[in-house]
Each structure stands twice: as structure tokens, then as C-alpha cells.
C-alpha positions in Angstrom: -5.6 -40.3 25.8 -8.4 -39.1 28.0 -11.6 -38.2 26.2 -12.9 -35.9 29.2 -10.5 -33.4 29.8 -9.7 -33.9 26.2 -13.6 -32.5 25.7 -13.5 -30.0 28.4 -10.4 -28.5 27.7 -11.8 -28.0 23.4 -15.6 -27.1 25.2 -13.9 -24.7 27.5 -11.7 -22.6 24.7 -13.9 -22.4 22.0 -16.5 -21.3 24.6 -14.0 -18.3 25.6 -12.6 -18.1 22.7 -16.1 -17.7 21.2 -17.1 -15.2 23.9 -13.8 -12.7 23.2 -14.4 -13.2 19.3 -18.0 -11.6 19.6 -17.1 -8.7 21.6 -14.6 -8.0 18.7 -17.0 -8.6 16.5 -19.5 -6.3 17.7 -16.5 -4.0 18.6 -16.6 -3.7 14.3 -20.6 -2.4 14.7 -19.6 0.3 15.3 -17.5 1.5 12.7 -19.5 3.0 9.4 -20.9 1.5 6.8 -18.4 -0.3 3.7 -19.9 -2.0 1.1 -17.3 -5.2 0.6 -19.6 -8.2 -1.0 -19.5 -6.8 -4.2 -17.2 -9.1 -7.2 -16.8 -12.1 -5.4 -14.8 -14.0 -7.7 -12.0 -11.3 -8.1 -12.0 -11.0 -4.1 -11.5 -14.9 -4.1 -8.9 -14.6 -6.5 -7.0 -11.6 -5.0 -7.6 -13.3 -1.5 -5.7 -17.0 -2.8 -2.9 -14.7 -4.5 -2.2 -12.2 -1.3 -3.2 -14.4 1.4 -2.5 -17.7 0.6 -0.2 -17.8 -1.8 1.9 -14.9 0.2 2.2 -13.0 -3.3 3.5 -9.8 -1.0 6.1 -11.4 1.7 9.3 -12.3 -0.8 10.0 -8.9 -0.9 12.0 -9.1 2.4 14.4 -11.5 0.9 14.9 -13.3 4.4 11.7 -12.9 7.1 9.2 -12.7 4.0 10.0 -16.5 3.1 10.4 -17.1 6.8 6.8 -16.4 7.5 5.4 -17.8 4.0 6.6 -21.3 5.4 5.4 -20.8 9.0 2.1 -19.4 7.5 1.8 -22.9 4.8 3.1 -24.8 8.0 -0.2 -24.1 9.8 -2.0 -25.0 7.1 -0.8 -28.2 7.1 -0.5 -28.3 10.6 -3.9 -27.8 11.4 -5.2 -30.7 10.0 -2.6 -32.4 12.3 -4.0 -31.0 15.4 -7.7 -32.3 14.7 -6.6 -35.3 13.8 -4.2 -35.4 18.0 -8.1 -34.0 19.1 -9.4 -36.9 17.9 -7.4 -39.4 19.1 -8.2 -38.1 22.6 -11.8 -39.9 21.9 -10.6 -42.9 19.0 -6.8 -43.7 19.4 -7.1 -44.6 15.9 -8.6 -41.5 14.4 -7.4 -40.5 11.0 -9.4 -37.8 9.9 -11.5 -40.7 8.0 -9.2 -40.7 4.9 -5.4 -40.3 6.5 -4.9 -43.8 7.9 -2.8 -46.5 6.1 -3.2 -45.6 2.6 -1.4 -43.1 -0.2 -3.2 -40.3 0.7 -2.2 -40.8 4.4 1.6 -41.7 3.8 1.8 -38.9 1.4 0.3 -36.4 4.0 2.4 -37.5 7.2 5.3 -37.0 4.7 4.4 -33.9 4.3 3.1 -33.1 7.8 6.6 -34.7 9.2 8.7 -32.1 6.5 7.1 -28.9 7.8 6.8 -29.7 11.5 10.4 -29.3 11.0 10.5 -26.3 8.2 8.0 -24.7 10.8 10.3 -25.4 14.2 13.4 -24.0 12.1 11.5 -20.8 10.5 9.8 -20.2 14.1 13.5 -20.2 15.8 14.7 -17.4 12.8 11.8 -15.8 13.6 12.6 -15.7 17.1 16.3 -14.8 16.4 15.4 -12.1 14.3 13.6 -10.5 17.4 15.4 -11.1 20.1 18.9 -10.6 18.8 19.2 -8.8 15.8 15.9 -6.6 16.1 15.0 -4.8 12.7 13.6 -1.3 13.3 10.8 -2.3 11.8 9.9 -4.2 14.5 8.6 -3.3 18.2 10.0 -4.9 20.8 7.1 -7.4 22.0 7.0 -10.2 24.9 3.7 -11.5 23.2 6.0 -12.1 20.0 8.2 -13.9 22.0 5.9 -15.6 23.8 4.1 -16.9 20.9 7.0 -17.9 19.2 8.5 -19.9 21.9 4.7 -21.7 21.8 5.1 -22.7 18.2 8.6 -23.9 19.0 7.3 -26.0 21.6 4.6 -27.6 19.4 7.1 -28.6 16.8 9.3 -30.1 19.4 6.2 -31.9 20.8 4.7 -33.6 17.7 8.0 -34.7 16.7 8.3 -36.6 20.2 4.6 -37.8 19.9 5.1 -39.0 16.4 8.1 -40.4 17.1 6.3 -42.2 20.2 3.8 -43.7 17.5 6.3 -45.1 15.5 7.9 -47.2 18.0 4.6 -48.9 18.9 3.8 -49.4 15.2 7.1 -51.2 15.4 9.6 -48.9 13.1 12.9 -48.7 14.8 15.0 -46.3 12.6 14.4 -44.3 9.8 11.1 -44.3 7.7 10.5 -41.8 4.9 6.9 -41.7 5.4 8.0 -39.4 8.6 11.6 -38.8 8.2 12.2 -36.7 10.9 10.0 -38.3 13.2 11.1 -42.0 12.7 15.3 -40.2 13.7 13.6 -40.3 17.3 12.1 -43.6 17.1 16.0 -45.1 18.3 16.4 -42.8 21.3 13.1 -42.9 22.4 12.9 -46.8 22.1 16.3 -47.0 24.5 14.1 -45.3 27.3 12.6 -47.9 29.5 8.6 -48.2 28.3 7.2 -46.0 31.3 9.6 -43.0 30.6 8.6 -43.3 26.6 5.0 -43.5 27.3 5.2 -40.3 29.6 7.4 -38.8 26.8 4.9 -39.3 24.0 2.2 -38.1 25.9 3.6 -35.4 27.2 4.2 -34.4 23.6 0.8 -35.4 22.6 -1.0 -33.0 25.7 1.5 -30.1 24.9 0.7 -29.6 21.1 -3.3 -30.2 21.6 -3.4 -27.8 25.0 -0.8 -24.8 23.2 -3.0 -24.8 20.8 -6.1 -24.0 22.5 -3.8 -21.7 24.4 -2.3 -20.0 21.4 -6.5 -19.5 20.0 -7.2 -17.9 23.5 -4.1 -15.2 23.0 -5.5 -14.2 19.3 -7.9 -11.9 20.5 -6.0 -9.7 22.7 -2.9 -8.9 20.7 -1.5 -8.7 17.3 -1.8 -12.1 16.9 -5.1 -11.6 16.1 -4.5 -11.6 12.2 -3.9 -15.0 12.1 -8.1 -14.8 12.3 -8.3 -11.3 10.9 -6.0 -11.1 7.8 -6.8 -13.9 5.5 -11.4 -12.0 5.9 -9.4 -8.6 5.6 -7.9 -9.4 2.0 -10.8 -10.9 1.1 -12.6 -7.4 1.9 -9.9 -5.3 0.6 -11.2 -2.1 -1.3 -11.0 -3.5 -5.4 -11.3 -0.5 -7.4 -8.6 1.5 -8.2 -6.2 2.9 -5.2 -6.6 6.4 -6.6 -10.2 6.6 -6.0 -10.6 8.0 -2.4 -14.1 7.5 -0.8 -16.5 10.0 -1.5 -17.8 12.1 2.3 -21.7 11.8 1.8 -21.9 14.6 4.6 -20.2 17.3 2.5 -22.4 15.8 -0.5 -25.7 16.1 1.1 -24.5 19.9 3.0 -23.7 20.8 -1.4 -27.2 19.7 -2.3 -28.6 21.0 0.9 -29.9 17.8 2.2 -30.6 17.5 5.6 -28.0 15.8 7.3 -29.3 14.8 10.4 -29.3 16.2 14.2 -26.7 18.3 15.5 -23.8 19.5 13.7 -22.7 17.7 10.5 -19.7 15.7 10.8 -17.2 15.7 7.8 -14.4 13.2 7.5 -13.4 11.0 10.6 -13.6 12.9 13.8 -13.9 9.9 16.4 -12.6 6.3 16.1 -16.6 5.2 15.3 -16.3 8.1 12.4 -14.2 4.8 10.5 -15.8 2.4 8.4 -16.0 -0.9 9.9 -13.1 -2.0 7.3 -11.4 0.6 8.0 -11.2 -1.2 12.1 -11.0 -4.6 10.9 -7.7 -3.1 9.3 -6.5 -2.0 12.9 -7.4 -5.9 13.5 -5.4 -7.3 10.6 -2.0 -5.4 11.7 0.6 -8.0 12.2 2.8 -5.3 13.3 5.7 -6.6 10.7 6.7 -2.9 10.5 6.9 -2.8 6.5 4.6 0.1 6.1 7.2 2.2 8.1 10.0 0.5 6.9 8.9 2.4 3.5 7.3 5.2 4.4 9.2 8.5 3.1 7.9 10.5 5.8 9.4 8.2 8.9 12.9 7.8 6.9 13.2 11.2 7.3 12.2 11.0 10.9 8.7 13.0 10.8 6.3 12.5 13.4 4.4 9.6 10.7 5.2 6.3 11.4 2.4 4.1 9.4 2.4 1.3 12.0 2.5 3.4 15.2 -0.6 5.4 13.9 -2.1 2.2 13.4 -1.8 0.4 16.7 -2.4 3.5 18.6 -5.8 4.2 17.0 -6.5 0.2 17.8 -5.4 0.7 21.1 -7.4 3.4 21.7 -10.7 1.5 20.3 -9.5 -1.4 22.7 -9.8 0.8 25.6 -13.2 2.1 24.9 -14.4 -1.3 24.2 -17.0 -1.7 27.1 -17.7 1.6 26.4 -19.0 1.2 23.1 -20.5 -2.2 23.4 -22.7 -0.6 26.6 -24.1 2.1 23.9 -22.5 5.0 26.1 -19.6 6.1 24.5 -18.9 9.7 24.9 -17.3 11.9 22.8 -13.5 11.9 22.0 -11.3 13.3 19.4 -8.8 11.2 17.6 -6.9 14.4 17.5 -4.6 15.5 19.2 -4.8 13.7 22.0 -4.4 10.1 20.0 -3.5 10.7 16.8 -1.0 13.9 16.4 -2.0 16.6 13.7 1.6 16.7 12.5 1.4 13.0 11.3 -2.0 13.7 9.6 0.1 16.4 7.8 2.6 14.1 7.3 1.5 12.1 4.4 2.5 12.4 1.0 -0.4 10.1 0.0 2.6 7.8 -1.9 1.3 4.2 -1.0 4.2 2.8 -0.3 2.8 1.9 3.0 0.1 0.1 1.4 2.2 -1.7 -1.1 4.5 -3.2 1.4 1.2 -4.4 3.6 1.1 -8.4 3.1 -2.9 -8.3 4.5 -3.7 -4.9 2.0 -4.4 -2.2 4.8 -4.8 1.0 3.3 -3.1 4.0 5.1 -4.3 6.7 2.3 -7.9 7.3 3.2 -7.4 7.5 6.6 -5.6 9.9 6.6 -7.6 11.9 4.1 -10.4 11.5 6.3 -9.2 12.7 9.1 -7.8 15.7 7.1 -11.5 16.4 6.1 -12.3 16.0 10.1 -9.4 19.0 10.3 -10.5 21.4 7.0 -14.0 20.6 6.9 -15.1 19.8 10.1 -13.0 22.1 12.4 -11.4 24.6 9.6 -8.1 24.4 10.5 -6.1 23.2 7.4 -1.8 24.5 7.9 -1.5 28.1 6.8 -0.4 27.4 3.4 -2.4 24.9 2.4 -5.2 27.3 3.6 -3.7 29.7 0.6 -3.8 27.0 -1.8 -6.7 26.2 -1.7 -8.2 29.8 -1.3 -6.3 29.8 -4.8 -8.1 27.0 -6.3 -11.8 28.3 -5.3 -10.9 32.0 -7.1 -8.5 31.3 -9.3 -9.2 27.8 -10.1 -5.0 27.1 -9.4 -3.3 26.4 -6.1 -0.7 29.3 -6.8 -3.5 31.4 -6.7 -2.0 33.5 -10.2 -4.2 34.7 -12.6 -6.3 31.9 -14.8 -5.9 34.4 -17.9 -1.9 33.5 -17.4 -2.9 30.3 -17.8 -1.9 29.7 -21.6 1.4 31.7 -21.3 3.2 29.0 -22.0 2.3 28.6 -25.2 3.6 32.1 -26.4 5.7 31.9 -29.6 4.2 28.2 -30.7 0.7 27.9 -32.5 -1.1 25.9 -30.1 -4.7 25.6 -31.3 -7.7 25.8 -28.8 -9.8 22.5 -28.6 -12.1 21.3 -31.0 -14.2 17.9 -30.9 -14.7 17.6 -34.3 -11.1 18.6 -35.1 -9.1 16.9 -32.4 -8.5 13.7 -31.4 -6.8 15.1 -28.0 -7.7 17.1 -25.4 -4.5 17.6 -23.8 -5.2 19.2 -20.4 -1.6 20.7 -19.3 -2.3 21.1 -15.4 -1.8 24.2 -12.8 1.9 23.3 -12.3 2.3 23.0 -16.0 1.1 25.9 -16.8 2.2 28.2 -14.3 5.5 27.0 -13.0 8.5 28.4 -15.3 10.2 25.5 -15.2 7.5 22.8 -15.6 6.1 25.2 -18.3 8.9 23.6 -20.7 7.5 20.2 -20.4 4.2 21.5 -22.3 6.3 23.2 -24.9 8.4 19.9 -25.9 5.0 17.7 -25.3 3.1 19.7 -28.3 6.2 19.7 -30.5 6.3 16.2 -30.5 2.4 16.3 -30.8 3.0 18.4 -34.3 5.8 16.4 -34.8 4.0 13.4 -34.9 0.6 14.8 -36.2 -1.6 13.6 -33.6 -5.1 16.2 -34.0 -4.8 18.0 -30.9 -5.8 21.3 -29.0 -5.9 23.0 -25.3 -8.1 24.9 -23.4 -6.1 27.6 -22.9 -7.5 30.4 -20.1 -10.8 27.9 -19.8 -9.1 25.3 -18.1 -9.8 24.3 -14.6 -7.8 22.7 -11.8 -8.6 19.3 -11.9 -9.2 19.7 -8.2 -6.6 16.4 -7.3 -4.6 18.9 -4.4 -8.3 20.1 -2.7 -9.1 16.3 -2.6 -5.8 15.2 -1.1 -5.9 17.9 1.5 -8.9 17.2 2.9 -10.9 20.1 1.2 -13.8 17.8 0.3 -16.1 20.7 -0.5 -13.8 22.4 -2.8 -12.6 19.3 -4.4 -16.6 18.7 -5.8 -17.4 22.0 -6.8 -14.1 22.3 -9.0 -15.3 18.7 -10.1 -19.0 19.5 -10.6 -18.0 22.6 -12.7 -15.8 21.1 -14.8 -17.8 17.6 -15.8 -20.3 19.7 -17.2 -18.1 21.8 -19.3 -15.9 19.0 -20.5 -19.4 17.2 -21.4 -20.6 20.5 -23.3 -16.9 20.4 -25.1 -17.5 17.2 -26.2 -14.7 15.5 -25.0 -13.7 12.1 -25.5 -10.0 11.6 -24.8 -7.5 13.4 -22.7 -3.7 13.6 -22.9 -1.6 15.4 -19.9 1.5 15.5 -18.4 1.0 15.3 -15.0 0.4 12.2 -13.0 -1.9 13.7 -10.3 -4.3 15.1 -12.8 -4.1 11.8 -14.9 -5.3 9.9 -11.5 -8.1 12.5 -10.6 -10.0 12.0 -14.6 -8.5 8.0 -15.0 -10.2 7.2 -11.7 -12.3 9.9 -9.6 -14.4 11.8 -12.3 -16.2 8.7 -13.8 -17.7 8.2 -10.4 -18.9 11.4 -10.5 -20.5 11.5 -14.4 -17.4 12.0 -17.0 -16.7 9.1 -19.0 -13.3 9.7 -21.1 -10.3 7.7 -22.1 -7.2 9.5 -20.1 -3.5 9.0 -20.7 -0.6 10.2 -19.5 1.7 11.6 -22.3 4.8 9.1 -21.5 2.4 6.4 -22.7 1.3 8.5 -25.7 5.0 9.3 -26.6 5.9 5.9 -26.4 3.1 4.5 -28.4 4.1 7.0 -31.0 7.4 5.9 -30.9 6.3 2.2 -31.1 4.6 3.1 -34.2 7.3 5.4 -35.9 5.2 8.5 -35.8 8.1 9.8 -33.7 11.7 8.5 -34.6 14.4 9.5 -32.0 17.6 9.9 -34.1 20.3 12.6 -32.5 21.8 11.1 -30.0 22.1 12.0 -26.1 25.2 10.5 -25.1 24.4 10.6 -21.2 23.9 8.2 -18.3 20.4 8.6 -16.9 18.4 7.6 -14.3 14.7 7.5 -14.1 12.6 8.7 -11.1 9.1 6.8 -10.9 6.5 9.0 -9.7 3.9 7.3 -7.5 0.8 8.6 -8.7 2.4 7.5 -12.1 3.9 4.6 -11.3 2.1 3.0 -7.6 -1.4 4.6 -8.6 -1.5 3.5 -12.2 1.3 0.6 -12.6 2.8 3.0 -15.4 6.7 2.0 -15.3 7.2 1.1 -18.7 6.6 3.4 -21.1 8.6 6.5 -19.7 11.3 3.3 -20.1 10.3 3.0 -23.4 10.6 6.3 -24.8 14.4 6.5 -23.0 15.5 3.3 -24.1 14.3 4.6 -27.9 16.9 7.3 -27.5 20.1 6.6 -29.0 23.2 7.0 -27.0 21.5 7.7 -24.1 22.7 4.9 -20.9 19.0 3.9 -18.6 20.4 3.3 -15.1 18.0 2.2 -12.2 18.6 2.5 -8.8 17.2 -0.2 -6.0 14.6 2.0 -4.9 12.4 1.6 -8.1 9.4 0.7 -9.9 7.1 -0.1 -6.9 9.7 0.5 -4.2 10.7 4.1 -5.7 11.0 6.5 -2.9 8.1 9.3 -3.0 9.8 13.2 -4.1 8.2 14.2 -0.7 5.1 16.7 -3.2 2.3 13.9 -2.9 -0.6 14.5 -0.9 -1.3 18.6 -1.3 2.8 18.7 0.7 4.0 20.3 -2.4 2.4 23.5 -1.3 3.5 23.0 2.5 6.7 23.2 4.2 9.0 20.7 5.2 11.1 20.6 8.3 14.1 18.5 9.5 15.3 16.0 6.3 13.5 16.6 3.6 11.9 13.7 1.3 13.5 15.3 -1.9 16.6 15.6 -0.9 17.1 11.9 0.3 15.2 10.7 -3.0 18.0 12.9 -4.7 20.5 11.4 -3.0 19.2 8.0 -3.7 18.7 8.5 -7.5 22.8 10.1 -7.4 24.1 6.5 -6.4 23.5 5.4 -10.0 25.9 8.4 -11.0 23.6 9.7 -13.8 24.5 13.1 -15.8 20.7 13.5 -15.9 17.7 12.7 -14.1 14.7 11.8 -16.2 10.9 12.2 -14.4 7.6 12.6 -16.0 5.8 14.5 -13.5 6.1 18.7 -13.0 5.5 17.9 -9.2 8.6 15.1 -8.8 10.4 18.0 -11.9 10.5 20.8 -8.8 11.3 18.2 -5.7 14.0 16.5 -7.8 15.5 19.8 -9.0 15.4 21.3 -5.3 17.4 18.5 -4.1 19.9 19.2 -6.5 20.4 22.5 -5.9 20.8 21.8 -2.1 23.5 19.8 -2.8 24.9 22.5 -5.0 24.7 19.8 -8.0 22.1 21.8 -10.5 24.3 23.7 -12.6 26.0 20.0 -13.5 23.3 17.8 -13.3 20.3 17.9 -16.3 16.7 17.2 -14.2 14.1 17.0 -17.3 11.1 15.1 -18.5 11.2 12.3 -20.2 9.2 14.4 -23.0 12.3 16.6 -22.8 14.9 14.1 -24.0 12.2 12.5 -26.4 12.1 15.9 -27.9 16.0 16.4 -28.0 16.3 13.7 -29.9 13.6 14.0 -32.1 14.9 17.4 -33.0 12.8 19.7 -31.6 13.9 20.0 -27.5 16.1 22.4 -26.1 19.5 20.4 -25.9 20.2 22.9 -23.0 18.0 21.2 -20.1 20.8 18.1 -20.6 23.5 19.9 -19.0 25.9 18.5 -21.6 29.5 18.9 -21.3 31.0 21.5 -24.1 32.1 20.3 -26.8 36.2 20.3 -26.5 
């Protein structure tokens, strides 16, 4: 086949390819440090479930399978090519163990079946782009491009096995290459010249394209197919509602010196990233899924996950000589690449990062720039500026008094905490505590408490914010000092376990405080309630004859993979109908009050009020949540579509209560009784 330009052509662009690698490579020096080497064999594991075996990609019932099979193809495939490189120096070359023999049939059987699941899945693909074009997807000549080259090599090994067969003699159909050995007829009616020029034709194009195809990787979003499978590998393991900790702000709280120059908090400049963080901007395969599900670009703010994402990698492209000469200069991700409003934007929900089949996280880089905007530059949005004044004086984003804090217990005998006399600490949160409405959630969670007889008590005007908005916002400072406050008085109180009712504060103790010295079993009270129930402590018996329909809150539900047990406690309620909606579980829609936005305002379509519409398609009579924050979204979006008075919005704690006897049947919006 020609063993020198055979060897020149693979010298040639590995040598390139080689060359453009490093630069990207030392393009990712330049990012911060990440510490990723950690738990190898739950990274191995994770890395065969999301990268090889595609865990994430059957959620788009169609394209998802699509690209599993071109994604397995290549796998296979590969071992093809080296084996058509090799036959360029041995016409005979097997790969030393794929010649004439079981393991050889069995693998060209296999090679033979997805050349052809690879061709077919590559032409979808390219369908899919060119003609029906998902909005997920951005128009791209490189996609095209590089479909049309896998295409080709399909068509090309076919030929140039079919070429082998002939000269081994097989004239018709073989199942050791069933596709292949359907060309063997039509190429064998070709005079022996035009055959010969076929099959090598078809041998040159698939081992050249390929060297081609490697060359392209490095310099567009094909670049995953090096990037993605390291990335998942690397992916941050510990729980997704830990945020990094800033050790800038640390070291300015404990007066450490922090260098030369001015500190800098939080992600100012695209080197301000980790270099994880970059290798994300690598990884993108542009697929569009994170915007697909992202509440903020359904309802056409200025977020969209994926744009954010390429633009900041774009703009690192750019500056590549710059930064690999050592004389970079100083330039602000915002605003001139990366617009303050889709900073802002975020509701912190995940679903981005959910959807993301190579596990880019979208969360943390946008909290980091927030900390570039609060900390760094002080210029948090007007209202968020008041909340979290609020939270440094008052120790509550509404800024109201801390003595109003145990108001809502007025008329019930709800004792103060006591280690040796309670089991509980139930911590009932700012919005529990001080919103009217959300203040009836506590009030039907310690009735079924008493109820039930479980020993516990509150910390009435002592308790703190848990500091979970502060964080989210970007308010780093104020976010540690609320936290450093409050692990030494909870360690002083002795306790041991806490119970609340709101997700966001259940997140900040399950998974931020232990990293910064409290140690304590957390739950949210839908998982108490329903082990309560489980155990007959609580026994649901009136009956709430109503359709509902359950709202899963992210920091519930995406954060903590709680989707169960508010499920359990309504299913436990006789009479009462669970509906679900499509947008569920892991694919519910966020109430649009993640990510501190519950204290800002919202313009054009609001997030509630589509999630609200969403959740109506199930034509419930109530909507069940079992967070305060999703409570007030949910029950906003009802009254702007003039539906409150008829439609019941309560906590799953609520109905437990209702039917356990002790709730206020009111909240239901029941029909009168004729």
C-alpha cells in the first residue's frame, strides 16, 4: 500500500497534531489551581458510567442514542484504522491477534455491523442539522464538515473491505462481514484495474480522513472527542451543593496577607478560572442541552448556558499567544465578554449541569464571577445589595427584626432547644419564619412533630440565617461570618441532628458547614414525615379527595436526589390523586427563587409563571411543594393567572397535617360541601 507516504503522512500529523495539543495544554497552565486526583476508583467508575457507557445521552429519545452508537462506533472503529495503518507496512497485518481465528471473525463481524450503524447514525446526525435544526443547536460548517468526513469513512471501509473479500475469493454474502461481502458482487463485475483503484481509494480515504479529522480536533468543538472522556474523569465528586470556598476572602477574614496589589475575589479574568474549570470550555460539544433546560433561556433572558460557554472559550482562544508569551494584560470577563445580566441570570438550579453528557458544571462559575462583581468591584443589583445588608444586621434577608423571629409560633407551645431533651433541632429558616404564608408550613410541621412525639425544640429569636442566599449571591465574606458565627454556637448547643423545612438551608448544613467544622446529621422534614409515616407514628386517615400535583424543588430534589419521600407522604394520604407532569424529578423546571433571584426582580416571562403553567397541564385542584421559596413562586404564578382563589398551593406538611387531623383544611381550596 505504500509504506512511505503511509509513514510520512502518520509522522507528519501526530507531529502537528502533537504541536497544537501542547499549546492547549499549556493554554490550561494558566488557569488556577483544582485538586482532581483524589478517589480514583469512584472517578474510574463515574468516568465508564458517564463516558463510556453514555449513562446521560438517552434522555433525548432520538440524537442521544444517535450519538451513543457513533461514540461506541469509534471505539470499535479505531482499532480498525490501526490495523488499515498497518497494512500500509505488512499487507497482512492483523493487529497480532485479529487474523483468521474466532477472535478475528467475531471482531470483523462486529467491525462490519457498526461501520454501517456508524454511516447510518452519522447521516441522522447530519439530517438533524442541516434540515430540521433543533434550537439547541448552532448552526456550524465544522459540524457539517465533520460529519460528511465520517460518512465518507464508512463509505470507504465498506469499499475496501469489500475489495479484500474478493481477493480472498468470497463472491456473495459472508456473515463474518455482512455488509461488506453485499459489495463483493458489484465490485468483482468491474474489470480488475477499476476494483483495485476502487479498494484503494477506499483504503487511502479512511486512513488520510482520519489523520485529517485528528488535525481539526484542536481548533473547534470537536475537540471533546480528546477532552470529554479526561473531563469526566476530573469532574468535581463531592456533592453539587458544595460551592468552592474563595481563599482570598478567607485569608482578607483572618487578615493574612494576600499578596501584591489588590486582592482579587471570585473570577475577574479568564486565568481567575481553575484549570478545570477551562478544560470544561474544552469539553463543550456544543449539543445545546444545557440551554435546552435552562429556566432562565426558556424565558428568553440574556443566559443561555452554552453561549456563555463558548464565548468565554473563545475569548481564551484569542488570547492564546498571549498567555503562552507570559504577557497577557489585563481584561475583564465583564462586560465586555460575559454580560452582567446573565451573571444575574442564574437561579443556581442545575439543570444545565444535569443535562451535560461530559459533567461541566455551570453553578460555580457563575458564583464566582458574582464574587468578582460583590466582592471584588461591590456592585451586587440594588436589591440584592438590601438583602444582604439584611443578613449582616439582622441576621435575615428581609432585613425584619430577629426578635420577630419566633412569631410564628404564637398560640402553640413550641419548646426552645435542649440537647439533653431533644432529639431535634428543627431550624425553621428566614422565609419560614418571617413570610406569612410560609410561616404556616412550621405550624403544621410541629403539630405533626407532637403528633408523632418526636423530642423536639427551636431556637426561637437565637437563630441565624444559615447564610445559603449570601453564598449564592456572591457575598463570600458575608456568607463565612454568618457561618463562622453560627458553627460555634450550634457546637456550644450541643447539637447533633437538624430537621427543617426548607431545602436551601438543608443544602447549606447537609453539605457546606461540615467543610467548615459542624458535623451533624441534617434532614429535610418531607423525609422525616415520611419516615414517620412508614413507621406509624403518623397515620393519615381523613381523606383529601383532590387531584394533586407535586412541584420538585431543585435544591431538594437536583441537589440532594430527594424525590421520594414528599411522594411518599402524598401517596399515604387517602383520597388524595398524585399527578406528575413531564417536567419532573430531575427534569422539573426551577420556580425561577434559586440562586439569591428570590430577592431580585424579574423582567419579561417570568420562571414561575411558566413552571405554573407547566404543573396546570396535569389539571390538579392543588399544588403540593415542600419548599417556602418554590411556596411563594408557585403561589405568584397563580395569582397572575387569576387562579389562587381556586387552586390550593401548600406543603406537602400541609396535606400530611390535614389528614392527620391537625392542618388547616382551608389551604386545600376544597369545593363546599353541596
Amino acid at each position: 500500500m505504500g509504506f512511505i507516504p503511509m509513514a510520512v503522512a502518520i509522522v507528519v500529523a501526530f507531529a502537528v497534531f502533537g504541536w497544537s495539543a501542547t499549546r492547549r495544554f499549556r493554554l490550561l497552565t494558566i488557569g488556577a489551581p483544582a485538586h482532581r486526583t483524589d478517589r480514583i476508583g469512584q472517578r474510574i467508575s463515574h468516568m465508564i458510567q458517564i463516558a463510556f457507557l453514555q449513562w446521560k445521552m438517552p434522555k433525548y429519545k432520538v440524537m442521544g442514542p444517535i450519538h451513543m452508537l457513533i461514540f461506541w462506533g469509534f471505539l470499535v472503529l479505531l482499532i480498525n484504522t490501526l490495523i488499515l495503518w498497518g497494512r500500509a507496512f505488512d499487507v497482512k497485518f492483523d493487529l497480532w491477534v485479529l487474523g483468521d481465528n474466532p477472535l478475528g471473525h467475531a471482531y470483523h463481524f462486529v467491525k462490519d455491523i457498526f461501520t454501517v450503524v456508524v454511516l447510518v447514525a452519522a447521516g441522522l446526525a447530519l439530517l438533524n442539522r442541516v434540515v430540521l435544526r433543533p434550537a439547541r443547536l448552532t448552526a456550524s460548517i465544522e459540524a457539517g464538515v465533520i460529519l460528511l468526513i465520517i460518512i465518507t469513512m464508512m463509505v470507504a471501509d465498506l469499499v475496501y473491505s469489500g475489495w479484500q473479500m474478493v481477493d480472498e475469493g468470497v463472491g456473495g454474502f459472508d456473515m463474518r462481514e455482512p455488509f461488506a461481502s453485499l459489495l463483493t458482487l458489484p465490485l468483482a463485475s468491474l474489470e480488475k484495474p477499476t476494483m483495485d483503484l476502487l479498494g484503494t481509494i477506499g483504503y487511502w480515504a479512511h486512513s488520510v480522513l482520519v489523520l485529517i479529522f485528528l488535525n481539526l480536533l484542536p481548533y473547534g468543538k470537536h475537540f471533546h472527542v480528546v477532552t470529554s472522556i479526561p473531563n469526566v474523569f476530573l469532574s468535581n465528586l463531592d456533592s453539587p451543593g458544595k460551592l468552592p470556598r474563595d481563599e482570598t476572602i478567607e485569608k482578607v477574614l483572618k487578615e493574612e496577607d494576600t499578596g501584591d496589589g489588590e486582592p482579587q475575589f471570585g473570577v475577574a479574568q479568564v486565568q481567575d478560572f481553575t484549570w478545570k474549570d477551562l478544560l470544561d470550555m474544552y469539553s463543550c460539544t456544543e449539543c445545546g442541552r444545557c440551554t435546552d433546560n435552562c429556566p432562565a433561556a426558556k424565558t428568553n433572558k440574556p443566559l443561555k448556558p452554552k453561549t456563555f460557554l463558548t464565548n468565554v472559550r473563545g475569548h481564551l482562544y484569542e488570547r492564546q499567544n498571549e498567555f503562552l508569551s507570559g504577557q497577557q494584560k489585563e481584561k475583564k470577563l465583564i462586560p465586555d465578554v460575559v454580560d452582567p445580566e446573565v451573571v444575574w441570570s442564574c437561579t443556581t438550579c442545575r439543570a444545565c449541569e444535569e443535562e451535560c453528557p461530559v459533567t461541566i458544571t455551570y453553578v460555580e462559575k457563575f458564583v464566582k464571577l458574582r464574587r468578582d462583581l460583590v466582592e471584588g468591584r461591590g456592585e451586587p443589583p440594588a436589591e440584592l445589595a438590601k438583602a444582604l445588608r439584611g443578613i449582616e444586621t439582622n441576621s435575615n434577608p428581609w432585613n425584619i427584626s430577629r426578635m420577630d423571629r419566633a412569631k410564628w409560633t404564637e398560640g402553640l407551645e413550641v419548646p426552645a432547644f435542649d440537647a439533653d431533651a431533644h432529639e431535634y433541632l428543627f431550624f425553621v429558616g428566614c422565609a419560614s419564619s418571617f413570610d406569612d404564608r410560609a410561616k404556616r408550613i412550621s405550624r403544621s410541621f410541629v403539630k405533626l412533630l407532637e403528633k408523632a412525639g418526636v423530642k423536639y425544640g427551636i431556637l426561637g429569636t437565637d437563630e441565624p440565617c444559615c447564610g445559603e442566599t449570601a453564598r449564592r449571591a456572591g457575598s463570600e465574606s458575608v456568607f463565612r461570618m454568618t457561618v463562622d458565627a453560627n458553627v460555634e454556637a450550634f457546637k456550644e448547643l450541643g447539637v447533633k441532628k437538624i430537621v427543617t423545612g426548607c431545602p436551601h438551608c438543608f443544602n447549606t448544613f447537609k453539605n457546606e458547614y461540615p467543610e467548615l467544622g459542624l458535623q451533624f446529621e441534617v434532614v429535610h422534614h418531607s423525609e422525616l414525615l415520611a419516615r414517620l409515616v412508614a413507621e406509624g407514628k403518623l397515620k393519615p386517615t381523613e381523606k383529601v379527595e383532590q387531584k394533586v400535583v407535586y412541584h420538585d424543588g431543585c435544591y431538594l430534589g437536583r441537589y440532594n436526589g430527594v424525590f421520594s419521600a414528599p411522594r411518599q407522604i402524598l401517596h399515604a394520604v387517602p383520597g388524595l390523586v398524585l399527578a406528575e407532569v413531564k417536567a419532573s424529578q430531575k427534569r422539573g423546571l426551577c420556580c425561577g427563587g434559586g440562586g439569591a433571584r428570590f430577592f431580585m426582580e424579574e423582567h419579561g416571562e417570568r420562571v414561575n409563571s411558566l413552571r405554573t403553567k407547566q404543573l396546570l397541564e396535569a389539571s390538579p385542584k392543588t399544588i403540593a411543594t415542600a419548599c417556602p421559596y418554590c411556596m411563594t413562586m408557585i403561589s405568584d404564578g397563580l395569582k397572575e393567572k387569576d387562579l389562587y382563589d381556586d387552586k390550593g398551593q401548600v406543603d406537602v406538611a400541609e396535606i400530611l397535617a390535614v389528614s392527620c387531623g391537625v392542618g388547616e383544611r382551608k389551604l386545600l381550596r376544597e369545593e363546599p360541601t353541596p
